[in-house]
N, C-alpha and C positions, 0 to 999 in steps of 0.2 A: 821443479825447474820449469822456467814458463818456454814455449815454442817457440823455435823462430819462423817466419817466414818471410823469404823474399822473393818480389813476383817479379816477370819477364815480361817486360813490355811487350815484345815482342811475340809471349803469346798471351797476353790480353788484346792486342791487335789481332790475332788469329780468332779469339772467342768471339768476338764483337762482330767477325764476318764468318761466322760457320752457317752453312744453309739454316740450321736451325733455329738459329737468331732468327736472322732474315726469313724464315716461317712464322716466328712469335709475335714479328712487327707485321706482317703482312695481314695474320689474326688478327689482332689488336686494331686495324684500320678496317677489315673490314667489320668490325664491332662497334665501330666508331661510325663508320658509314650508314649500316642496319638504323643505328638510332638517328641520324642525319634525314635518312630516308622518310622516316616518322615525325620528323619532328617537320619536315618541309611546307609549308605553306603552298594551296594552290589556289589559284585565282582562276574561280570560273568564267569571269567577264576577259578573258583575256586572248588574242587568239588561239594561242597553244595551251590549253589548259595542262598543268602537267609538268610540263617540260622543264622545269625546275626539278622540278623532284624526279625525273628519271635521267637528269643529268650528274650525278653522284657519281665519283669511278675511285680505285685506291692505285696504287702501284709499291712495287718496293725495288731495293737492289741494297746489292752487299757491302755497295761503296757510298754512302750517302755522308751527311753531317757535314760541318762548314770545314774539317780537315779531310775529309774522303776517305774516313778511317773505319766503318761502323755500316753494319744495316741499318737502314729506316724504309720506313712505309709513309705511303703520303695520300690524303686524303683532299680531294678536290672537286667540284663542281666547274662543269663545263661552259655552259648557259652562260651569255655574257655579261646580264644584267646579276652576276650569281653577288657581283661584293655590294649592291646596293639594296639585293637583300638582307646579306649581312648584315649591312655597315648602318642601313637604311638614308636617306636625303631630307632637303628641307620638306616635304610635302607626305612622305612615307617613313614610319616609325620602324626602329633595325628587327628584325627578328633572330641577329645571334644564332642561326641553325648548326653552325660548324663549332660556335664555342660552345653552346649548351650539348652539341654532341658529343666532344667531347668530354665534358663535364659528365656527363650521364654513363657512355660506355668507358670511359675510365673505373668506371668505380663499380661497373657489372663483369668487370675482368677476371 
């Protein structure tokens, strides 16, 4: 005889915000950040050498995601030039630091 199981939204909404989540995401970014950190480009010609790469930071909370349902952790660079290191410009080629970080610490999870 096969199993039944029916779930309770209501407590799949309670799993998705137990502290513990919201520590597993918080892990997860800062392992995502650690490689971000490494992976940063610094430009010695520049006045602030650096400052790129020690402007990395994570956060999380228990109410994230696009319905306010769910922990998430969020990974972001301060620095304000940080999306066209990204993104790179017509004169400066992208360096992709947040997507190959996560590329990388995803998979060292």
């Amino acid at each position: 005889m096969a199993a039944k199981f029916k779930i309770k939204r209501k407590g799949v909404g309670q799993m998705l915000r137990m502290p513990g989540m919201e520590a597993e995401m918080k892990r997860r970014a800062e392992v995502i950040k650690s490689v971000a950190v490494s992976l940063s480009p610094v430009d010695q010609n520049s006045p602030d050498p650096g400052h790129y790469k020690e402007s990395w930071e994570t956060d999380s909370t228990p109410r994230g995601g696009r319905r306010r349902d769910r922990a998430t952790a969020t990974v972001r660079n301060t620095a304000y030039y940080a999306r066209w290191v990204e993104y790179g410009t017509e004169k400066v080629p992208a360096h992709h630091v947040l997507l190959r970080a996560a590329q990388i610490g995803g998979r060292n999870q």
